[in-house]
Backbone as a printed PyTorch tensor [residue, N CA C, xyz], in Angstrom:
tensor([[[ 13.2710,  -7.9120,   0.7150],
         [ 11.8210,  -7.8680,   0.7720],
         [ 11.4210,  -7.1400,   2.0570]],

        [[ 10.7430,  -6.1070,   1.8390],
         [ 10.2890,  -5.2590,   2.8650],
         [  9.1720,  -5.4280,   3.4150]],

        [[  8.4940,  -6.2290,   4.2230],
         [  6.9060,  -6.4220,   4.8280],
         [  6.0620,  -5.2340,   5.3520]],

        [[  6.6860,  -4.0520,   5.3360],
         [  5.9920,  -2.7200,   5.5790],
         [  5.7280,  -2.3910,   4.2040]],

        [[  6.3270,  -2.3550,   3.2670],
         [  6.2050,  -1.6450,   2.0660],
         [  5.4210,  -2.5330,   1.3720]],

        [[  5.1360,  -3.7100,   1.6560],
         [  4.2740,  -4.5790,   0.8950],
         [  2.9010,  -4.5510,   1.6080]],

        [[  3.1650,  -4.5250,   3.0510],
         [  1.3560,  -3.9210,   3.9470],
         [  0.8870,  -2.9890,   3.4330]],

        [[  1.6340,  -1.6260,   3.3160],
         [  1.3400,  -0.6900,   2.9600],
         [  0.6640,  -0.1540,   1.6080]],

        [[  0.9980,  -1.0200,   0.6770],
         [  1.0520,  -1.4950,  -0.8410],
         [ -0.3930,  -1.8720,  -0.7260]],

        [[ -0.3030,  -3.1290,  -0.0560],
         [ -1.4850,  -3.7660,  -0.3950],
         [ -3.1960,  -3.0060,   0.6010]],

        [[ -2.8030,  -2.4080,   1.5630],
         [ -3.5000,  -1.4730,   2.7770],
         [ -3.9230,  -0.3340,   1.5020]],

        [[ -3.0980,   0.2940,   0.7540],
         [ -3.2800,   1.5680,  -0.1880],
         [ -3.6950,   1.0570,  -1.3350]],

        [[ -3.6910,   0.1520,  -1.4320],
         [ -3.9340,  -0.4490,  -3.3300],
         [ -4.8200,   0.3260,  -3.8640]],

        [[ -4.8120,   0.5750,  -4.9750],
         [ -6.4980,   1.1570,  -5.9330],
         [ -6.2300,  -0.1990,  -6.5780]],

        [[ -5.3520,  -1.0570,  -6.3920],
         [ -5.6330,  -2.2990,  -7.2820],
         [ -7.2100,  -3.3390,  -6.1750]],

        [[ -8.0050,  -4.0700,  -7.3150],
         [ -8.8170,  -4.8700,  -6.6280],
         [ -8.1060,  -5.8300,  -5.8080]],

        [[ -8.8670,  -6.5850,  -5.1080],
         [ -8.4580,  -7.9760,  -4.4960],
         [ -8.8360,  -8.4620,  -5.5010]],

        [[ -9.8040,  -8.9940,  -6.3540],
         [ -9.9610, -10.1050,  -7.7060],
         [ -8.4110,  -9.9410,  -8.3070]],

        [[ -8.1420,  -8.2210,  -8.6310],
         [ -7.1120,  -7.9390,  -9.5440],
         [ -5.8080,  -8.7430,  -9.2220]],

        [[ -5.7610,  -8.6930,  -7.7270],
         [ -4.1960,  -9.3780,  -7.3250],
         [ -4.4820, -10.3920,  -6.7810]],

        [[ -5.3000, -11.3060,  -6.4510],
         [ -5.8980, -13.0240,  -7.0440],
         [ -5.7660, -12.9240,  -8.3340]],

        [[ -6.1490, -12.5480,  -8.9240],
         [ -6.1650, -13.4860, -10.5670],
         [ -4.4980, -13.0940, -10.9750]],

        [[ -3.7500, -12.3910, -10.8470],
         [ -2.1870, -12.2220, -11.1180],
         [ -1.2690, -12.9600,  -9.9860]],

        [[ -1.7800, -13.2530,  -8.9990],
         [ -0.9260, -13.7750,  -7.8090],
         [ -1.3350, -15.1630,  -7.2800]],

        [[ -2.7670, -15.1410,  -7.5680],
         [ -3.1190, -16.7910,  -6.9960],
         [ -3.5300, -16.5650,  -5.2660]],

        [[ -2.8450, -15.4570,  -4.6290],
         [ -3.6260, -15.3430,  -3.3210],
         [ -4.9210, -14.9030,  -3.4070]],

        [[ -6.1050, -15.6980,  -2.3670],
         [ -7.3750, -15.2990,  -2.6980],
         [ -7.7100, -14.1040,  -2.1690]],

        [[ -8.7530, -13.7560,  -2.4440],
         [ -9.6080, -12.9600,  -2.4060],
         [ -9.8510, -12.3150,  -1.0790]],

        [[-10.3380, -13.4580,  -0.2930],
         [-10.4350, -13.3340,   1.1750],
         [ -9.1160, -13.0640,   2.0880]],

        [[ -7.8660, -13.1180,   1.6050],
         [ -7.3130, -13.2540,   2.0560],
         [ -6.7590, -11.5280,   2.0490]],

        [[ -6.7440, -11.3670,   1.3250],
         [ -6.5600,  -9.4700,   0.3350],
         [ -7.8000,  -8.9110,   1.6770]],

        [[ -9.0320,  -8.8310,   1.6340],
         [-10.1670,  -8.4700,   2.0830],
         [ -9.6760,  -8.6340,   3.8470]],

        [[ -9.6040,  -9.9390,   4.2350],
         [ -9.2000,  -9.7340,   5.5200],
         [ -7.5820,  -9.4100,   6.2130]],

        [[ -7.0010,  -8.8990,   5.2720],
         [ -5.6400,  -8.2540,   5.6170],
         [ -6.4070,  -7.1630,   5.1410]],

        [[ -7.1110,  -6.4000,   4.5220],
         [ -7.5260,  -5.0840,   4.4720],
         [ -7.9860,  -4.6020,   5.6930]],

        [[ -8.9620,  -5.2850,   6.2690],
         [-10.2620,  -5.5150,   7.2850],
         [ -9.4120,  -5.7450,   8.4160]],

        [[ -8.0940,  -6.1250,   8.4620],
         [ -7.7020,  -6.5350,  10.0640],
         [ -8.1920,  -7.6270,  10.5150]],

        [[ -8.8510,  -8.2450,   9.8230],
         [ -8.8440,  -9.7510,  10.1820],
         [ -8.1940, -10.7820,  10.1060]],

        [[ -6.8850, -10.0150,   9.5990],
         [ -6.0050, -11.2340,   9.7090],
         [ -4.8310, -10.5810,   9.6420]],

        [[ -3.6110, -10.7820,  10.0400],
         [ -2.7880, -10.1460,  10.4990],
         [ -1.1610, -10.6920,   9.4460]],

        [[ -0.3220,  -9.7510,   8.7160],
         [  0.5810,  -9.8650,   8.0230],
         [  1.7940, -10.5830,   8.7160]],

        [[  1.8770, -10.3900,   9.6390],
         [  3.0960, -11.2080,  10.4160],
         [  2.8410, -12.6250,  10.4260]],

        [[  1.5970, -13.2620,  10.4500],
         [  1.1280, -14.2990,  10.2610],
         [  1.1830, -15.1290,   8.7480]],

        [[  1.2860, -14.5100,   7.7370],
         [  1.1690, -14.8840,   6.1420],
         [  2.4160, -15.8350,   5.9820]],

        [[  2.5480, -16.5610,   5.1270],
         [  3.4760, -17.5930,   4.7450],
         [  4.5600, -17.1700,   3.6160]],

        [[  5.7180, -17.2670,   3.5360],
         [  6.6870, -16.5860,   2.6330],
         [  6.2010, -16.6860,   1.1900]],

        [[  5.6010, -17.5930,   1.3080],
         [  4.8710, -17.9260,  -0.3260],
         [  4.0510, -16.8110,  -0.8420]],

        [[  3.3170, -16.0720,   0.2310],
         [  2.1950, -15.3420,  -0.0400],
         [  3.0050, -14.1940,  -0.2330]],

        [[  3.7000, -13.2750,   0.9750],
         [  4.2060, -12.6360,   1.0180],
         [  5.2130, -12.2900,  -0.6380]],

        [[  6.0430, -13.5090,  -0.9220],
         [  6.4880, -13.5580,  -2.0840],
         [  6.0120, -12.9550,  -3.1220]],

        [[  4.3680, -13.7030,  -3.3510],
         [  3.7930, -13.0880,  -4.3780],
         [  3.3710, -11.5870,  -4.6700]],

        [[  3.2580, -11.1820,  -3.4290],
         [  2.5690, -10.0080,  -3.6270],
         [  3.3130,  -9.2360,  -3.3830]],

        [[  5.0700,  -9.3580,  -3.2100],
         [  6.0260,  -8.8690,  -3.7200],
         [  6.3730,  -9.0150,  -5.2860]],

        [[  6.4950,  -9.7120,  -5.4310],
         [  6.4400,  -9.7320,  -7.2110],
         [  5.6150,  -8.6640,  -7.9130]],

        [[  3.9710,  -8.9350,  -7.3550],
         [  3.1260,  -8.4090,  -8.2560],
         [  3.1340,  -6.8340,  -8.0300]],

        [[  3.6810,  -6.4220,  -6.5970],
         [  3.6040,  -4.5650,  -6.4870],
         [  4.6250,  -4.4710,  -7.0680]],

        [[  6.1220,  -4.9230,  -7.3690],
         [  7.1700,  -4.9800,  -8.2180],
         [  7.0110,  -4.6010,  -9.0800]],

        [[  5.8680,  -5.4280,  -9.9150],
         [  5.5620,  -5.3710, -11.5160],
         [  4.2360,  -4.5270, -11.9260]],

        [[  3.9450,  -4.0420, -10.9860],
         [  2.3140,  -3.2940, -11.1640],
         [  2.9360,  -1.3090, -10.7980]]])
């Protein structure tokens, strides 16, 4: 699991934040303020990280 390639993923998305909440279960706000720099990826919990490895996996 690569945490650059998944920042980067999620930093570049044309996918929504609703889109990868409603497939991943991470919210909304959470997508929005890792976009925004309000919250910082080194900080996220393996759980989260997990998911949104899965979902750029499968998307």
């Amino acid at each position: 699991m690569d945490i650059d390639k998944i920042k980067n993923k999620v930093m570049d998305s044309n996918y929504s934040a609703y889109d990868i909440q409603k497939k991943t279960g991470v919210s909304t706000s959470t997508i929005y303020d890792l976009r925004r720099g309000k919250r910082n990826f080194d900080n996220l919990t393996i759980k989260i990280i997990k998911k949104l490895d899965e979902y750029f996996k499968n998307n």
